[in-house]
Residue, then its C-alpha position, 0 to 999 in steps of 0.5 A: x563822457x558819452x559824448x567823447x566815446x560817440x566821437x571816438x566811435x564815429x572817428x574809428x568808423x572812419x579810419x577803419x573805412x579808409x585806405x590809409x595810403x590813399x585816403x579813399x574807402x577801402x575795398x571792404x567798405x567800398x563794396x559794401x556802399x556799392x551794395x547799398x547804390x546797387x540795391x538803391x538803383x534797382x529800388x528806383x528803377x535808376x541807372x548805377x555805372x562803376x569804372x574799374x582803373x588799373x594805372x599802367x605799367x605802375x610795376x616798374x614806377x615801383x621797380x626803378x624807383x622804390x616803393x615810396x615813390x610808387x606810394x607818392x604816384x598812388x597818392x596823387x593818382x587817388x587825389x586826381x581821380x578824386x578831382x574828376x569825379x561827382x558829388x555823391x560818386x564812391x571811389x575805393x580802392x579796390x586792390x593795388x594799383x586799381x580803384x573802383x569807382x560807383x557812379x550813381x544816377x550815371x547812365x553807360x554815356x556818363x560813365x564813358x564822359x567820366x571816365x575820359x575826365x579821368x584818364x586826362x586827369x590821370x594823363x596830365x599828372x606829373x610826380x618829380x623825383x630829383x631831376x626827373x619828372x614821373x608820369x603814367x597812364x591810365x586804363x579803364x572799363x565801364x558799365x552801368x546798369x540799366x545799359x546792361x542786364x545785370x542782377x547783383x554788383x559783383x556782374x556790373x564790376x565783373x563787366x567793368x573788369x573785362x572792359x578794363x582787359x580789353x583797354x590793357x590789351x588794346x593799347x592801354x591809356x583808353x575807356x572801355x565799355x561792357x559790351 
């Protein structure tokens, strides 16, 4: 009996951790991991990169196509991002169409070698729906610190989240690093 309920616990743990679309931590947990990263890093005197992803243009994927569509482009997204990303590395879903990835150990050069792995990967991805095939794109922003000086999580993603806006405003589809 005891055995059962550690199980169902741990079970329950789980499923309160994840997306349920998408299968990757949700906001809440995730951010909490990147705590337990950030703190780790600064303990070790280690590099920590995250990358912000927003997919471009998805709102119209939405619009012409209705939401289970979209549903299905999320999913795969997720699953390429996945593919890409190291053993150890945290993706979450950090709110609609954007993920947060927490790269450990990753100096601002890795970030940047990651985060083109997943902008092709993102790029190359193909969904059908009837005849038609449904492709987007993706755009990033990076930072990591120890490449910059920064003194909590929340001013690492915030740099990763103003690189992002500069990816969207100058053309989309690229990586950008915090300044």
């Amino acid at each position: 009996l005891a055995l059962n309920s550690a199980l169902a616990h741990e079970r329950l743990q789980r499923v309160a951790a994840l997306d349920p679309l998408t299968g990757v931590y949700n906001r809440r947990f995730g951010l909490s991991r990147l705590h337990e990263e950030f703190e780790r890093a600064v303990r070790a005197g280690m590099p920590l990169g995250v990358l912000m992803m927003d997919i471009d243009h998805f709102k119209p994927v939405n619009d012409t196509y209705g939401h289970s569509v979209g549903d299905r482009l999320l999913k795969s997204v997720a699953v390429a991002v996945r593919s890409v990303l190291r053993e150890g590395d945290i993706l979450l879903r950090y709110g609609g169409e954007e993920f947060l990835a927490v790269l450990p150990a990753a100096s601002s050069e890795d970030v940047a070698i990651i985060g083109e792995r997943i902008r092709r990967s993102v790029e190359d991805l193909s969904i059908s729906h009837g005849q038609q095939s449904i492709r987007v794109t993706m755009s990033l922003g990076g930072a990591a610190l120890m490449g910059e000086n920064v003194d909590k999580e929340d001013s690492l993603v915030n740099l990763a989240d103003q690189a992002l806006y500069r990816a969207k405003q100058t053309g989309r589809n690229k990586v950008e690093l915090a300044n």
